[in-house]
N, C-alpha and C positions, 0 to 999 in steps of 0.2 A: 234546653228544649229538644224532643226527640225531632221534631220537624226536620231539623237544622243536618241530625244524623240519617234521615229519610232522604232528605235533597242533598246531601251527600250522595250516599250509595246509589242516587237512579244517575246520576254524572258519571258515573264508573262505568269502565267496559261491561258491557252487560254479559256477564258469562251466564250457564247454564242455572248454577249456584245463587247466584242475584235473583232469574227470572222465577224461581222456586218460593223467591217472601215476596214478590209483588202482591200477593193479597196483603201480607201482614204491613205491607209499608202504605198501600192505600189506607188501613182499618187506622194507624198509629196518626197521618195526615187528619181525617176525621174529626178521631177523639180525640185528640188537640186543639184543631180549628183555629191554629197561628194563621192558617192561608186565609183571605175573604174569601166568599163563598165561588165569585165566578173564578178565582186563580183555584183553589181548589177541586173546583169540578173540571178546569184544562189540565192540572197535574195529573190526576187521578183517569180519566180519558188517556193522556200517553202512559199513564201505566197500563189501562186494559189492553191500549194497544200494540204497548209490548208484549204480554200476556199473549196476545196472538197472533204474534210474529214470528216466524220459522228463526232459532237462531241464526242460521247465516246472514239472512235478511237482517235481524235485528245489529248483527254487528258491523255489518255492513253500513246500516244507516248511522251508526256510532259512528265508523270512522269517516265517513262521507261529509259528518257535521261537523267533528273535531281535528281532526288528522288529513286536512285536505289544503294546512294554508295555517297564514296566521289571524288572519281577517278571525278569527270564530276559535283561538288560542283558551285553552283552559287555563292556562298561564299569565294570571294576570297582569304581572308587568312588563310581560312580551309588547303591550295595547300601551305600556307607558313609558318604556325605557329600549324597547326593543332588545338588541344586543349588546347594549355599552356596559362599560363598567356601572352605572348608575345603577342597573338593576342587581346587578353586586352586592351594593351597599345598601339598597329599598329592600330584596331578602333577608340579609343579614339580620337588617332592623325588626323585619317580622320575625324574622326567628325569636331574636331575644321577646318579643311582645310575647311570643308563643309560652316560652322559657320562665317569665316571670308569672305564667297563669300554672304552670304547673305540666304543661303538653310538651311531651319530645315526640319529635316529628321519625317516620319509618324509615330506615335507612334507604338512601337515594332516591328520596321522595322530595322535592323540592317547595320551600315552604309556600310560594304564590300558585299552587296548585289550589282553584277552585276546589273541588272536593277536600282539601286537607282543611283550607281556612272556614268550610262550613263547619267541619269538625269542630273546632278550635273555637267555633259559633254557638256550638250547642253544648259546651261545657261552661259559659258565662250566663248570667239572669240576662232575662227577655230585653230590658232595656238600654242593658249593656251590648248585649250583641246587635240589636239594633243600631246603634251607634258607631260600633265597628262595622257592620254591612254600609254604612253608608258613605265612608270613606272611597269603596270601588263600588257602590250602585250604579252611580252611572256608565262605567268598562263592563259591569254584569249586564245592564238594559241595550247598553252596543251591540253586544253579543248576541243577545236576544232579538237585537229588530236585524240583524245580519244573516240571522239564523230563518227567522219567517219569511225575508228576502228569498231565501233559496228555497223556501216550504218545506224547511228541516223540521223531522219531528220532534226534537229537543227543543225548540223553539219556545212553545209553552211553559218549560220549566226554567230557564230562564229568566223571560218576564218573572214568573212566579217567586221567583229566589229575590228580583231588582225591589219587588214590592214591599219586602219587608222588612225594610230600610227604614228607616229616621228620618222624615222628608225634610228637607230644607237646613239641616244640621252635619253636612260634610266635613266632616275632617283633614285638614290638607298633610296630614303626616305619610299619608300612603301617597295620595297624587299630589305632587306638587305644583305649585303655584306657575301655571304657564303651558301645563303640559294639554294639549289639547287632544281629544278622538280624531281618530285616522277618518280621512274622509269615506264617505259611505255613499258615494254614489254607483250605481249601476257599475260605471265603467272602473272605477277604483275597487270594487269587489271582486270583479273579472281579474284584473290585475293581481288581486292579493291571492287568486285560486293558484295562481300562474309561479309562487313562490315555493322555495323548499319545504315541503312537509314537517311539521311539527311532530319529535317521537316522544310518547308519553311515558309515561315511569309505572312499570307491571309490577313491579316488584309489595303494592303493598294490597292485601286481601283485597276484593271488594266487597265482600261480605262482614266485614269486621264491623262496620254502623250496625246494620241492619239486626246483628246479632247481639249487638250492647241493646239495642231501641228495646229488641225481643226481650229481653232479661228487665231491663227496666221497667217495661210495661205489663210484664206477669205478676200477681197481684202476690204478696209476701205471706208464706204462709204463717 
């Protein structure tokens, strides 16, 4: 599903190069119509709104939402394993998941990178990936009400991403059995601001979805 490759690349540092296919990643959101209509019209609003953000502004609000803590981690088994060797062995196992679908991952891009595992989402049928989103729905929807807490503008796509999941059919292979969300209170999120910054991995294009979505969606002559 290009969805999948669209809410990928708006998760990526928004360089210059990104904000240049925001129209073409709204039009692909559309004529697809994976999002319900109200998550739709909020993804598609923080794309306008990126659209008409001075870049410093725009990256600025990037690393304000991600890169300021681990409370709001792209990295999803940061929210489940934190630093132990556990998260070690929870990657590793994504990797191979990755491996056996046919995906190698970017070098030094680690594979519980939200934007890698949307990838990885949109190279599987619609109710397969559903089923895999719903394994970290509920660490994607933390996120997301963490995010509106602080009236981050990513906030929206978030939620938008927790939604289209496989309600009620979690898989316990990613979170395992016991592992609960970090507390999300007021004071507990003030706390997690207050922790060493989380540094992200540059290293692989952000334009590289947006650019498969564009070729796939150009009609074959």
């Amino acid at each position: 599903m290009l969805t999948f490759r669209v809410l990928s690349a708006l998760l990526r540092y928004p360089t210059p190069e990104l904000k240049v296919e925001l129209q073409l990643a709204k039009r692909i959101l559309r004529s697809e119509g994976i999002l319900t209509a109200s998550y739709l019209e909020s993804v598609c609003a923080l794309v306008e709104q990126l659209q008409a953000t001075p870049q410093l502004e725009a990256e600025s609000s990037y690393v304000d939402a991600f890169d300021r803590g681990r409370s709001t981690s792209l990295y999803l088994f940061e929210h489940i394993h934190g630093d132990s060797r556990d998260r070690g062995k929870a990657m590793l196992k994504l990797l191979m998941r990755y491996r056996a679908h046919g995906l190698e991952m970017s070098s030094g891009e680690l594979p519980d990178f939200l934007p890698a595992f949307l990838e990885f989402l949109s190279t599987r049928a619609p109710t397969e990936a559903r089923k895999h989103l719903s394994e970290v729905a509920d660490i994607i929807g933390l996120i997301g009400r963490r995010l509106r807490n602080r009236g981050a503008l990513y906030a929206p796509l978030l939620e938008a991403i927790a939604s289209l999941a496989v309600a009620g059919t979690r898989d316990q292979s990613l979170v395992t059995e016991g592992d609960q969300d970090r507390d999300d209170t007021p004071a507990a999120l003030d706390a997690a601001w207050e922790e060493a910054a989380v540094t992200f991995n540059g290293s692989a294009a952000p334009m590289d979805n947006l650019q498969v979505a564009r070729a796939l969606a150009e009609p074959k002559s």
